[in-house]
C-alpha positions in Angstrom: 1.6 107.4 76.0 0.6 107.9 79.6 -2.0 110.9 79.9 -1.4 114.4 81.8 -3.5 112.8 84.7 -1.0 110.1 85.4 2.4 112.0 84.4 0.5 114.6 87.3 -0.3 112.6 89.8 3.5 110.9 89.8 4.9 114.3 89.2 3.5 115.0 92.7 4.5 111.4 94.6 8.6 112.5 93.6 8.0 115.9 94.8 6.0 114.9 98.2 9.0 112.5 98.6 11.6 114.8 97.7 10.3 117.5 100.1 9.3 115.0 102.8 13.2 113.9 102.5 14.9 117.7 102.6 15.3 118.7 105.7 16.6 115.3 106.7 13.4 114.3 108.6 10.3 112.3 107.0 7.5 113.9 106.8 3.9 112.2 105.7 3.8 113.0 102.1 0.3 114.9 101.0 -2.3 112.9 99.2 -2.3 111.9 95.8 -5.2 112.7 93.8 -6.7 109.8 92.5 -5.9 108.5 88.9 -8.8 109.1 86.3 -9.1 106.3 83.8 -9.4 108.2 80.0 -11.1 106.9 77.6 -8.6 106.4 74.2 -10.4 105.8 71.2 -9.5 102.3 69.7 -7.9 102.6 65.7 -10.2 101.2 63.0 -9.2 97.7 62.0 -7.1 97.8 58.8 -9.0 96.8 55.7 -7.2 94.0 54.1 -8.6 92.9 50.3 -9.8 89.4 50.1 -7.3 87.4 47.3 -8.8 87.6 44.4 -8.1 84.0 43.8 -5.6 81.0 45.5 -2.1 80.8 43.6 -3.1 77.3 42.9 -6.3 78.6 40.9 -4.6 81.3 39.2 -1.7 78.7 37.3 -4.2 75.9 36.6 -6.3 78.9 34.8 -3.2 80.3 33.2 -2.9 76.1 32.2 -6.7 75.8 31.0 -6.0 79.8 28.6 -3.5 77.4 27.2 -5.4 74.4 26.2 -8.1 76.9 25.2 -5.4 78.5 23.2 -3.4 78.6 19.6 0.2 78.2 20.2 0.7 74.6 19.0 3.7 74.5 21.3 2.3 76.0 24.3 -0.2 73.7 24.2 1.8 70.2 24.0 4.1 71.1 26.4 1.3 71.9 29.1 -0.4 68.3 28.0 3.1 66.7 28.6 3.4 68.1 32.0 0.2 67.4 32.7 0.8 63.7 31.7 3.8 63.5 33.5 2.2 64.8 36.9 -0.8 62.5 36.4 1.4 59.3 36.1 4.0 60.3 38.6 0.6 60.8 41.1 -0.9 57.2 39.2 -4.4 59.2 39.2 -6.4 57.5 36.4 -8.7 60.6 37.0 -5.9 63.4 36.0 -5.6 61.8 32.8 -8.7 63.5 31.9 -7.1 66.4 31.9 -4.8 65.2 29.2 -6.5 62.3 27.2 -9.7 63.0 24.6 -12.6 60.8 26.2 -12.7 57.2 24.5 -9.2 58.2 23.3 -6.8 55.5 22.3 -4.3 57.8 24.0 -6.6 56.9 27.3 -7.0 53.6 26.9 -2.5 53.6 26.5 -2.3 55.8 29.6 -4.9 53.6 31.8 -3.1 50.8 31.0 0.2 51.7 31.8 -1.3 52.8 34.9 -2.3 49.2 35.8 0.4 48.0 34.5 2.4 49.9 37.6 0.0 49.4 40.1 0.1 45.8 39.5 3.5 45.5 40.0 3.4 48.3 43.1 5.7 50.5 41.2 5.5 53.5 40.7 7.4 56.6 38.8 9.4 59.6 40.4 10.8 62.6 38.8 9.0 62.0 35.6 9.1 64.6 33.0 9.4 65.6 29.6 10.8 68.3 27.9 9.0 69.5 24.4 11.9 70.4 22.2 9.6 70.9 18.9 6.5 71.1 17.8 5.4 71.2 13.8 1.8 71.1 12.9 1.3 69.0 9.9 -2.8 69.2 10.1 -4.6 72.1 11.4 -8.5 72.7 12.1 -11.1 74.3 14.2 -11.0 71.2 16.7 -8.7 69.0 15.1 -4.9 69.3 14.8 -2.4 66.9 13.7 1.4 67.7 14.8 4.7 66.3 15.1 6.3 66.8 18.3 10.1 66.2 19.2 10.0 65.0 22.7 12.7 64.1 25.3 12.1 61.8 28.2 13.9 63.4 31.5 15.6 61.3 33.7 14.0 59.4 36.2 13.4 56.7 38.5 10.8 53.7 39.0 10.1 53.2 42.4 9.6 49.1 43.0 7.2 47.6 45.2 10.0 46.4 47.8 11.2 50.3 48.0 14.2 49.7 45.1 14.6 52.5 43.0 15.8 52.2 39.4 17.1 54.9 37.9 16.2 55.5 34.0 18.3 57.5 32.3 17.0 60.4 29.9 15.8 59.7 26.6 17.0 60.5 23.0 14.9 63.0 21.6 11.6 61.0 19.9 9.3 62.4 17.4 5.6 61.3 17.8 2.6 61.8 16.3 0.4 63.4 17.6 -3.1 64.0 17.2 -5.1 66.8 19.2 -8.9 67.3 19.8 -10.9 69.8 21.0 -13.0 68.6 24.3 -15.2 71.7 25.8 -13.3 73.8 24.2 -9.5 72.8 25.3 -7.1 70.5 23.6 -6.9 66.8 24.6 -4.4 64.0 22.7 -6.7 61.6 20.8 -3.9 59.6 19.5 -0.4 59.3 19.4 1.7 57.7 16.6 
């Protein structure tokens, strides 16, 4: 918004012109009184709250309250989708994150995981969907369930760029047996 200064001082140019112009003959305008710069004083800077945490951090801890959970159902289907991402990425080192340490379920996993790389395949679109989960043993760090899982469609990537499609699975029922590992669940075995 300009200030009174300025809306003066060009208040006065149109009426120096228009009164120079009147009578049909120009006359020298007056002077124009020099412009004073004001000072305007500048708006604080908004305070914006620093995030609290990165989405990213915020579901892998809604993930870890999971594992560290009780929900028998909650917890295999996070450790399924966690497999899944950690063979679809063939990172030996995500497996963690899903297989007890020493496990045979590790030892399966790291295998298969050679098993592709040897062959420079790889898997895309991997998934599986947990339709039930029935706890046959349960314990303070031990637990012993039967788990109905389906095997979503697919493909396997080749080393030439071919892609096979695999078609989803029949529901299987496995045997699952769950550890405690720093307090969150890992499979130990699967049967």
């Amino acid at each position: 918004m300009p200030s009174l200064a300025a809306t003066g001082a060009a208040t006065a140019v149109v009426v120096a012109v228009l009164v120079a112009h009147e009578g049909g003959s120009p006359r020298p305008a007056p002077p124009v009184p020099p412009v004073r710069p004001v000072a305007v004083e500048a708006a604080a800077p908004a305070q914006v709250p620093a995030p609290v945490a990165a989405p990213a951090d915020r579901v892998a801890e809604a993930a870890a309250q999971v594992l560290r959970g009780d929900d028998p159902t909650a917890v295999v289907t996070e450790l399924a989708d966690r497999r899944a991402r950690a063979l679809v990425d063939a990172d030996p080192s995500a497996l963690a994150l899903v297989d007890a340490p020493g496990s045979a379920a590790l030892a399966a996993d790291e295998e298969l995981l050679r098993q592709l790389a040897a062959a420079g395949s790889s898997f895309s679109g991997l998934a599986f969907d947990v339709r039930s989960v029935t706890v046959q043993e349960s314990g303070a760090d031990r637990l012993v369930v039967r788990a109905e899982v389906v095997t979503a469609e697919h493909q396997v990537r080749g080393a030439g760029g071919t892609a096979t499609t695999v078609a989803a699975g029949a529901p299987r029922s496995s045997r699952l047996e769950l550890v405690r590992v720093a307090g969150e669940w890992r499979i130990g075995a699967v049967g």
